[in-house]
KEMIKOL-499719 format. One record per residue: residue in three letters; residue number from 1; x, y, z of N, C-alpha, C in turn. Coordinates in nm, 4 decimals. Example, Ala and Ser with C-alpha at 12.3 -4.5 7.8 and 13.67 -1.06 7.14 Angstrom:
BEGIN
<r vexlo="ALA" vexvo="1" n_px="1.3190" n_py="-0.5690" n_pz="0.7800" ca_px="1.2300" ca_py="-0.4500" ca_pz="0.7800" c_px="1.3200" c_py="-0.3300" c_pz="0.7800"/>
<r vexlo="SER" vexvo="2" n_px="1.2850" n_py="-0.2250" n_pz="0.7080" ca_px="1.3670" ca_py="-0.1060" ca_pz="0.7140" c_px="1.2900" c_py="0.0030" c_pz="0.7870"/>
// end
This chain:
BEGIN
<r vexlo="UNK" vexvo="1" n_px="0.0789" n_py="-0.1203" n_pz="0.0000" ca_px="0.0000" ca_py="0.0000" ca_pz="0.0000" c_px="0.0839" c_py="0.1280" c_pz="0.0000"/>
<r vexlo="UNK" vexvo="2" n_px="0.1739" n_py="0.1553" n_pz="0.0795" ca_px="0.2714" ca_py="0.2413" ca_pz="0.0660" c_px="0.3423" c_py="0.2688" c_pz="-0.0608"/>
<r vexlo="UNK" vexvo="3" n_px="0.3744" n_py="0.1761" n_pz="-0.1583" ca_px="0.4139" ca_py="0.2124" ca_pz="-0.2774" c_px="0.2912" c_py="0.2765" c_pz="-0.3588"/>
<r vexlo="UNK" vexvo="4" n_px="0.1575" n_py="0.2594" n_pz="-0.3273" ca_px="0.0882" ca_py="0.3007" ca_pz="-0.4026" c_px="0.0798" c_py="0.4841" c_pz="-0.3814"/>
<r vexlo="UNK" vexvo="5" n_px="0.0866" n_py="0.5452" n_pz="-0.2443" ca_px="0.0636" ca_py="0.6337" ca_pz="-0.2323" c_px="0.1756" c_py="0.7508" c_pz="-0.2860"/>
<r vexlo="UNK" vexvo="6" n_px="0.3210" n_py="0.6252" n_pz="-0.2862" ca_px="0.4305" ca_py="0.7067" ca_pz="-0.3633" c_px="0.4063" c_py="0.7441" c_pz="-0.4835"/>
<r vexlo="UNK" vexvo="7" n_px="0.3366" n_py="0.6513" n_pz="-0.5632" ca_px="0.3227" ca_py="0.6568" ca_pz="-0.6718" c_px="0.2361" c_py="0.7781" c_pz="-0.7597"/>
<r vexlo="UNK" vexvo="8" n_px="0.1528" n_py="0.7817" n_pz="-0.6765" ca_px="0.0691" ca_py="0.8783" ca_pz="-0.6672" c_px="0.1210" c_py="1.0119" c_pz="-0.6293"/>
<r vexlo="UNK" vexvo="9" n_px="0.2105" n_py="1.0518" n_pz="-0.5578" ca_px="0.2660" ca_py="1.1725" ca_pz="-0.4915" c_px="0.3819" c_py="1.1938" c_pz="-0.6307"/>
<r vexlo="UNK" vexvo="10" n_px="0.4388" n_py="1.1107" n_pz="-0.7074" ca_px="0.4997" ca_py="1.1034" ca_pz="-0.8237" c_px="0.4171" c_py="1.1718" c_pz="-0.9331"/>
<r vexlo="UNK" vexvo="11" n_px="0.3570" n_py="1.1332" n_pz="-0.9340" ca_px="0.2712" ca_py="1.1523" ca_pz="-1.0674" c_px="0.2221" c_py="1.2864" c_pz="-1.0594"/>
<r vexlo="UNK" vexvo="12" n_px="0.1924" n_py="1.3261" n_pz="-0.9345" ca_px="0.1369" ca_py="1.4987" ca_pz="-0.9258" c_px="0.2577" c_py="1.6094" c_pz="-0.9208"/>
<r vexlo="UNK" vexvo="13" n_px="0.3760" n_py="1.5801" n_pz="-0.9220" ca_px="0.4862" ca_py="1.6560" ca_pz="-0.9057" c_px="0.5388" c_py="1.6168" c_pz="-1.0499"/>
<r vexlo="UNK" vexvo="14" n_px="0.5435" n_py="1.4952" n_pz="-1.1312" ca_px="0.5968" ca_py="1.5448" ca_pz="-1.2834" c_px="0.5278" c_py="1.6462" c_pz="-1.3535"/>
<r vexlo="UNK" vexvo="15" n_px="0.4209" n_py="1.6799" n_pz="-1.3812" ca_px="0.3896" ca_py="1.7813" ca_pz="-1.4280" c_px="0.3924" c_py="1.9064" c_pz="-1.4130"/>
<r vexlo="UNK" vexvo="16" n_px="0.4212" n_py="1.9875" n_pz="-1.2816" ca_px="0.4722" ca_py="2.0456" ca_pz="-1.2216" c_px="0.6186" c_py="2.1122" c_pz="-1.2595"/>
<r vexlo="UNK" vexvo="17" n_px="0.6941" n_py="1.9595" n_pz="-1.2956" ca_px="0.8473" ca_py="1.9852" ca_pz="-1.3119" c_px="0.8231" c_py="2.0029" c_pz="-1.4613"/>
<r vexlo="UNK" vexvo="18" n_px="0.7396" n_py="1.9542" n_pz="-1.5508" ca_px="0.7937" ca_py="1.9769" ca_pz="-1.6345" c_px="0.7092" c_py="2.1106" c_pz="-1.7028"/>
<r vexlo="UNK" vexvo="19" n_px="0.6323" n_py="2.2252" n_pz="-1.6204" ca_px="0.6016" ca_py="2.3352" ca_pz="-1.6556" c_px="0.6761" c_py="2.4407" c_pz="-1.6208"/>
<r vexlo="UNK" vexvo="20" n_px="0.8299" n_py="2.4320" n_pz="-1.5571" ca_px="0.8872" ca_py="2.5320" ca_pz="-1.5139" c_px="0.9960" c_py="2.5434" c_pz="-1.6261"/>
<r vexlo="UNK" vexvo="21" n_px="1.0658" n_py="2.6455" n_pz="-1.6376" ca_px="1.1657" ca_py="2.6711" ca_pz="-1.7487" c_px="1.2774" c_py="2.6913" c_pz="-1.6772"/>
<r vexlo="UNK" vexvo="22" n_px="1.3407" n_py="2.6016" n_pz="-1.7222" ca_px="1.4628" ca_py="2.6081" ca_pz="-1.6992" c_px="1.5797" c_py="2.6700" c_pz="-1.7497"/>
<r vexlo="UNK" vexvo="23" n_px="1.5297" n_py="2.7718" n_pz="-1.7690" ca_px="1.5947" ca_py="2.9346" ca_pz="-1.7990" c_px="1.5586" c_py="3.0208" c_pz="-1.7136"/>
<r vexlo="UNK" vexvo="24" n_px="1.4581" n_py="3.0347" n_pz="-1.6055" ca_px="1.4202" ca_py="3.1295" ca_pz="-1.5107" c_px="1.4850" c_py="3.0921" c_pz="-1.4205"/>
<r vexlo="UNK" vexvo="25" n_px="1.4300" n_py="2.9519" n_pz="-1.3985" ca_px="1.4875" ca_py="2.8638" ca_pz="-1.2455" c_px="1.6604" c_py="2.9796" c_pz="-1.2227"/>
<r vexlo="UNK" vexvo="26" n_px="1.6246" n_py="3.0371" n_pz="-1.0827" ca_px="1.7339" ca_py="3.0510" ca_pz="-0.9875" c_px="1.7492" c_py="3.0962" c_pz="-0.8521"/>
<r vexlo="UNK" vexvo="27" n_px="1.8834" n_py="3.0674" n_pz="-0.8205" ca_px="1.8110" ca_py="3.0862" ca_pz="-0.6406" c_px="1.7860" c_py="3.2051" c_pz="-0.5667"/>
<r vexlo="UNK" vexvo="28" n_px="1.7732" n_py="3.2972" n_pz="-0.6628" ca_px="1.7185" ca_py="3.4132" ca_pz="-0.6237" c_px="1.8379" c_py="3.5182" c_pz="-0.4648"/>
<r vexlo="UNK" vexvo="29" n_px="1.7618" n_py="3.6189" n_pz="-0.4539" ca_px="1.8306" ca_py="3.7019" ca_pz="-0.2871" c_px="1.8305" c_py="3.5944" c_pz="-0.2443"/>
<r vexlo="UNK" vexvo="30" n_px="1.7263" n_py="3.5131" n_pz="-0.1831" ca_px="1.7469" ca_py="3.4463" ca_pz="-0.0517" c_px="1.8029" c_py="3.3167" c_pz="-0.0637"/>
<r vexlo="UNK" vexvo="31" n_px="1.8266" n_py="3.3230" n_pz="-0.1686" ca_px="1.9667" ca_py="3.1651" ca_pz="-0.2152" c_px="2.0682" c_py="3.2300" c_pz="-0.1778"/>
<r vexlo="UNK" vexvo="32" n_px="2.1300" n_py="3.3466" n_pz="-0.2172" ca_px="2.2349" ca_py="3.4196" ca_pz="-0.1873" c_px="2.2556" c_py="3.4727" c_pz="-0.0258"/>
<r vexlo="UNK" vexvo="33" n_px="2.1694" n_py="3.5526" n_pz="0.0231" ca_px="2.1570" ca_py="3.5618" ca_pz="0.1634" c_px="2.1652" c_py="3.4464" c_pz="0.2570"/>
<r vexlo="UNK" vexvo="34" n_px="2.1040" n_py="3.3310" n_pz="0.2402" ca_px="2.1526" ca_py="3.2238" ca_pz="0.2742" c_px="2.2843" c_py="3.1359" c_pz="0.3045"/>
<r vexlo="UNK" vexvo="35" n_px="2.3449" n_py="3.1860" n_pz="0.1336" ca_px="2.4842" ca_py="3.1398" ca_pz="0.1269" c_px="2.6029" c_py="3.2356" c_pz="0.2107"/>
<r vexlo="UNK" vexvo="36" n_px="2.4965" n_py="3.3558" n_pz="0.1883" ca_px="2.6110" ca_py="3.4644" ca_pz="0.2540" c_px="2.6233" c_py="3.4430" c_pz="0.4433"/>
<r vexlo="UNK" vexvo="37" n_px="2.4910" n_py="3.4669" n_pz="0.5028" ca_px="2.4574" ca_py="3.4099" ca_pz="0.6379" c_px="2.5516" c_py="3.2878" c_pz="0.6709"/>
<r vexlo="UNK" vexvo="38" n_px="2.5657" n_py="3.1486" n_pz="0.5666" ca_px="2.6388" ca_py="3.0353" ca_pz="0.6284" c_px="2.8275" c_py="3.0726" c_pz="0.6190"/>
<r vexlo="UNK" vexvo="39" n_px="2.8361" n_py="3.1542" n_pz="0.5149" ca_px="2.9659" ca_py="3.1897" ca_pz="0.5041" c_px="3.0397" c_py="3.2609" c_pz="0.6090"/>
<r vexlo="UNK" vexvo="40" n_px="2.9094" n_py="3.3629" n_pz="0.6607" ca_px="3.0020" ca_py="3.4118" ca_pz="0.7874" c_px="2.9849" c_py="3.4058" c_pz="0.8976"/>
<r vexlo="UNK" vexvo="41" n_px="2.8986" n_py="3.2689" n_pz="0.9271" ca_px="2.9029" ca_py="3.1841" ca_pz="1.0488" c_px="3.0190" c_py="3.0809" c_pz="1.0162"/>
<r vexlo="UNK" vexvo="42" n_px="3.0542" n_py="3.0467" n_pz="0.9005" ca_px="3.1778" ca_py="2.9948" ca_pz="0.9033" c_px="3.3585" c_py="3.0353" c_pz="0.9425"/>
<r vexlo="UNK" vexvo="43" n_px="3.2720" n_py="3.1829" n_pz="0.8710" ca_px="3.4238" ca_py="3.2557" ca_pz="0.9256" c_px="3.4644" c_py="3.2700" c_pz="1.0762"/>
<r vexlo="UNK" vexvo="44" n_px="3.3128" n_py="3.3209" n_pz="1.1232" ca_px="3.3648" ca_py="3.3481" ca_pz="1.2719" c_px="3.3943" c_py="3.2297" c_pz="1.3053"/>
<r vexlo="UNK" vexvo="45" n_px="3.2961" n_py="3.1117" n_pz="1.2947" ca_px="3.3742" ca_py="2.9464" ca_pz="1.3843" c_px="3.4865" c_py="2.9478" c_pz="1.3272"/>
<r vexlo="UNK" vexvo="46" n_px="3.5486" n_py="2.9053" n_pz="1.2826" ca_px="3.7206" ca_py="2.9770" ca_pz="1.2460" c_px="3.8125" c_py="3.0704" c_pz="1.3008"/>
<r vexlo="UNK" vexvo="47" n_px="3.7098" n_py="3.2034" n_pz="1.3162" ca_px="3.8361" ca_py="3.2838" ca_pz="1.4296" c_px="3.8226" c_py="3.2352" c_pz="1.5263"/>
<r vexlo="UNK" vexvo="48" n_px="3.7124" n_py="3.2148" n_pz="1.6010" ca_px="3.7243" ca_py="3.1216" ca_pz="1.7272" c_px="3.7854" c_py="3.0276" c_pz="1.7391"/>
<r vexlo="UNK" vexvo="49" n_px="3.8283" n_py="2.9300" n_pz="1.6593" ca_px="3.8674" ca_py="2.8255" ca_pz="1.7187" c_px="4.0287" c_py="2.8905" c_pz="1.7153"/>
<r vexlo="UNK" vexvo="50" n_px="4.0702" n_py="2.9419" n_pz="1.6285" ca_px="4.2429" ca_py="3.0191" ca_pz="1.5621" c_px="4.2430" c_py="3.0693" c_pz="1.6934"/>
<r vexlo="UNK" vexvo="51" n_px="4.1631" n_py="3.1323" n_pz="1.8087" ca_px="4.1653" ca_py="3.2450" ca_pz="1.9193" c_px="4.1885" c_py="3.0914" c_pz="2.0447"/>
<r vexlo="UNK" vexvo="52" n_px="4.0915" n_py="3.0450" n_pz="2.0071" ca_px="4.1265" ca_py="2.9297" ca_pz="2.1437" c_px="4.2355" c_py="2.8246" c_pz="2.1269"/>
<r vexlo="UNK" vexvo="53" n_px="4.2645" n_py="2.7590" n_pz="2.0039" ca_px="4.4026" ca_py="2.7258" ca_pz="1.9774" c_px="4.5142" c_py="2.8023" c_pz="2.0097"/>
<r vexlo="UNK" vexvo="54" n_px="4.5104" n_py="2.9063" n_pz="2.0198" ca_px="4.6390" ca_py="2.9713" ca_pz="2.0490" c_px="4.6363" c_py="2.9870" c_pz="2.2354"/>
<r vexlo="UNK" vexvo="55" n_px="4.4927" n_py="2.9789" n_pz="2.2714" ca_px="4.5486" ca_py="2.9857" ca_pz="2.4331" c_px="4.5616" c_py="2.8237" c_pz="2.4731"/>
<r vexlo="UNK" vexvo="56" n_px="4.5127" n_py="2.7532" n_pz="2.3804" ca_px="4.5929" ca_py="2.5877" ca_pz="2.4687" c_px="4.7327" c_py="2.5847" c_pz="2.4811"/>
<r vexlo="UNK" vexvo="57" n_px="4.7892" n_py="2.5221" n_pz="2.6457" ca_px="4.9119" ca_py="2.5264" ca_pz="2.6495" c_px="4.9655" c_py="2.3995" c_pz="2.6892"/>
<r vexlo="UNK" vexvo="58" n_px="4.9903" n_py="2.3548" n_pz="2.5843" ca_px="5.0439" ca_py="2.1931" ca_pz="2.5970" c_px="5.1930" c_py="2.1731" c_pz="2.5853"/>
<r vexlo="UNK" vexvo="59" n_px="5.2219" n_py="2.0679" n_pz="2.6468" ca_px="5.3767" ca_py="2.0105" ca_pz="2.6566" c_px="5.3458" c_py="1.8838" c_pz="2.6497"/>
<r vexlo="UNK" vexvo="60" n_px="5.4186" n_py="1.8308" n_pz="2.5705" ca_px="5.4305" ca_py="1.6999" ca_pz="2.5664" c_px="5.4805" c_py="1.6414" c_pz="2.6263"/>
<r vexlo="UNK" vexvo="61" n_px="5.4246" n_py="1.4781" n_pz="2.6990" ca_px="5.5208" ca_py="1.4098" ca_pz="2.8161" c_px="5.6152" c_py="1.3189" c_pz="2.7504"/>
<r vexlo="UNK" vexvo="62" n_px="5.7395" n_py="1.3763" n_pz="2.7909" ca_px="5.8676" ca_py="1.2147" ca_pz="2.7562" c_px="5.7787" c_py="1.1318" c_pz="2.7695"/>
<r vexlo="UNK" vexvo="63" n_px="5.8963" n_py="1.0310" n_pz="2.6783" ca_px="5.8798" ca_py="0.8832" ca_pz="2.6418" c_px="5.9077" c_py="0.8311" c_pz="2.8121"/>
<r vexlo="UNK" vexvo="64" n_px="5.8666" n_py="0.7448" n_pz="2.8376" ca_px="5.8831" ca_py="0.6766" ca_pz="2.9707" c_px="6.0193" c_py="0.6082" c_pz="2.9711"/>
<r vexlo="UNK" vexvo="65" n_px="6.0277" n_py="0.5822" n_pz="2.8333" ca_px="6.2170" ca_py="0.4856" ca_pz="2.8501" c_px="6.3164" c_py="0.5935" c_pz="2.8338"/>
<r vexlo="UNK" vexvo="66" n_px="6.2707" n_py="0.7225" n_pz="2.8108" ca_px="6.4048" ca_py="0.8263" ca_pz="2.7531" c_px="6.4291" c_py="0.8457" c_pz="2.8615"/>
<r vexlo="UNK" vexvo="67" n_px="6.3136" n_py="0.9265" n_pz="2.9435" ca_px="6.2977" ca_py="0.9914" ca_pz="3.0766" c_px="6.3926" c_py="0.8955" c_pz="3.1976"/>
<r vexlo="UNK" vexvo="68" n_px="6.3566" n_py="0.7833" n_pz="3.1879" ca_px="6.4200" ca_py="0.7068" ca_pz="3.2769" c_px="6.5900" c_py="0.7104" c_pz="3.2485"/>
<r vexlo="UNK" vexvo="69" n_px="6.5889" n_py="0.6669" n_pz="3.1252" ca_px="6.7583" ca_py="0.6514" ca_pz="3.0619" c_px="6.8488" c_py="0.8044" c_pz="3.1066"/>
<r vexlo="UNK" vexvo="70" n_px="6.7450" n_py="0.8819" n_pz="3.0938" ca_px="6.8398" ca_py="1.0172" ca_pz="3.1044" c_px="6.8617" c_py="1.0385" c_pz="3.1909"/>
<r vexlo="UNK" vexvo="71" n_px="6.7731" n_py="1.0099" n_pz="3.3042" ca_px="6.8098" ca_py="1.0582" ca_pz="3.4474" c_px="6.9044" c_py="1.0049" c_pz="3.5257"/>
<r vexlo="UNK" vexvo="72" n_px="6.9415" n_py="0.8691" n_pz="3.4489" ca_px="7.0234" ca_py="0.7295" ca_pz="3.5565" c_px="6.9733" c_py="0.7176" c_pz="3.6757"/>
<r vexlo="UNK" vexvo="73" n_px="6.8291" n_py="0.6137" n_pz="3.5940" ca_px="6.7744" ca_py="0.5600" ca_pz="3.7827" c_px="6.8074" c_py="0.4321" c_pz="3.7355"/>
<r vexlo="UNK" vexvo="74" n_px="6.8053" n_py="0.3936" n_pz="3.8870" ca_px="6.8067" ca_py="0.2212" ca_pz="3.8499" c_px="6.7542" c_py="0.1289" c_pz="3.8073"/>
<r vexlo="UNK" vexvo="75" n_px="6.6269" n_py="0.1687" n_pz="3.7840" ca_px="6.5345" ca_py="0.1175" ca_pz="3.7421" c_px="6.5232" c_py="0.1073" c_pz="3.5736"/>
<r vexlo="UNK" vexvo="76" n_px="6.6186" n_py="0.1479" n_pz="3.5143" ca_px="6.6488" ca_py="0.1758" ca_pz="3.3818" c_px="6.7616" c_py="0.0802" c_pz="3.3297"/>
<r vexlo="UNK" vexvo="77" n_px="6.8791" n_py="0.0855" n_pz="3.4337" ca_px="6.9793" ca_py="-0.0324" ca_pz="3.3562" c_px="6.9209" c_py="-0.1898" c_pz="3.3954"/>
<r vexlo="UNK" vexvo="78" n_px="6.8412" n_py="-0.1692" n_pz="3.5027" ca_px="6.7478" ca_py="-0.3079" ca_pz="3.4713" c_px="6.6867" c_py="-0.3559" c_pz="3.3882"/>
<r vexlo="UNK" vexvo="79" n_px="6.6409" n_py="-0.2677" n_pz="3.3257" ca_px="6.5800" ca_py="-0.2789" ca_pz="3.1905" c_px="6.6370" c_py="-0.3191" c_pz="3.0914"/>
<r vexlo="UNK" vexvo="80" n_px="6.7265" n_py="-0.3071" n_pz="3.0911" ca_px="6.8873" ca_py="-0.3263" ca_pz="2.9698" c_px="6.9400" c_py="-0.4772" c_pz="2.9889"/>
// end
């Protein structure tokens, strides 16, 4: 039954499509305003993140075998 009602919802939208010209068809201001609106919600998420990347302050932790080797614990030429 469900395919039938597709079928039907098909059939009332080809004619439709095929009375529009496809020489007018376009997305008009609010295709553009749209595109423009997502563009510079894109920009700002971008400076934001460029603004909070720069205050993370990370260091990376030694390797656990360098750290040990360099310091001369004993626990290191055991290892060896």
């Amino acid at each position: 039954m469900p395919d039938m009602y597709a079928t039907q919802a098909l059939t009332h939208v080809v004619p439709l499509a095929a009375e529009l010209d496809k020489n007018k068809v376009t997305p008009g201001v609010l295709g553009f305003l749209v595109f423009a609106a997502l563009a510079v919600g894109v920009w700002q998420l971008m400076k934001s993140m460029n603004r909070h990347m720069g205050r993370v302050n990370f260091e990376e932790a030694p390797e656990p075998g360098a750290a040990s080797a360099a310091e001369g614990t004993p626990g290191a030429s055991a290892k060896k």
